[in-house]
C-alpha positions in Angstrom: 0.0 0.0 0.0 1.2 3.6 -1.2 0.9 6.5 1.2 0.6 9.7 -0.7 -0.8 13.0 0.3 -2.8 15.4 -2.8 -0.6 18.5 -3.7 -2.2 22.1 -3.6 -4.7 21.6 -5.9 -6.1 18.0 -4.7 -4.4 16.1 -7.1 -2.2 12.6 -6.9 0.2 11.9 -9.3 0.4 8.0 -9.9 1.7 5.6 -12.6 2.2 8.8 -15.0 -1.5 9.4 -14.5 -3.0 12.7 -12.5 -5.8 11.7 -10.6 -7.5 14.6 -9.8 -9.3 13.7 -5.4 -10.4 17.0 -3.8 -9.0 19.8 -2.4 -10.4 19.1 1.1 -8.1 16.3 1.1 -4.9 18.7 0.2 -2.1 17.7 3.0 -3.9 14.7 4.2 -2.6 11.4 3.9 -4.3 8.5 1.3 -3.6 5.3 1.2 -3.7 3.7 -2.6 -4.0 0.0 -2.8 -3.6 -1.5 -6.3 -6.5 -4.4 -5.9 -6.9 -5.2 -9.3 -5.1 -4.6 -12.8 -5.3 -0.5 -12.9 -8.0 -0.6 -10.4 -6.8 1.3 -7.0 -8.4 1.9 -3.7 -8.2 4.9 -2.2 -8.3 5.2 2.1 -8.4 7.9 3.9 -7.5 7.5 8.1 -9.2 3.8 8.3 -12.3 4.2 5.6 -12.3 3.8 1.8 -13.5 6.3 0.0 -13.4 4.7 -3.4 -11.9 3.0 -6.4 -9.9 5.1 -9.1 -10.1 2.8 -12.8 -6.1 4.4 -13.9 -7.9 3.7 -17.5 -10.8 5.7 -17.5 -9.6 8.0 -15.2 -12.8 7.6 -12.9 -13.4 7.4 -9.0 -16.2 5.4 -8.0 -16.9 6.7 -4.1 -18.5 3.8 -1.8 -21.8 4.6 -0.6 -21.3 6.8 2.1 -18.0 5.4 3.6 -18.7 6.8 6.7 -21.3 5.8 8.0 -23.7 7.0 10.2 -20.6 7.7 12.6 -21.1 11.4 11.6 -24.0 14.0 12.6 -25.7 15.7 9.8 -25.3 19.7 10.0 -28.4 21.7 11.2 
């Protein structure tokens, strides 16, 4: 597993490929796990956000990968 943090503007740079994550995430360190051919999965602290396709250059998020561990906002 690769630890890697998003530059300035929220974006990883893996495998010659920019994969643009978020800007809320700038600093903060991911974990990438290749789990299939070009397929990653992205982590952030102990939940996984996602899965990035290094092909199509898409992020599928999981549903809600929080849970219901956080309040919603009044």
């Amino acid at each position: 597993m690769l630890s890697r943090a998003p530059s300035s503007v929220g974006r990883l740079c893996l495998y010659r490929k920019r994969i643009d994550i978020s800007t809320v995430l700038v600093g903060q360190q991911l974990g990438i796990e290749e789990v299939d051919d070009g397929i990653l999965l992205v982590s952030f602290m102990h939940d996984d956000l996602g899965y990035f396709d290094l092909e199509q250059k898409t992020l599928q998020p999981l549903d809600n990968p929080f849970g219901t561990r956080l309040s919603p906002m009044s």
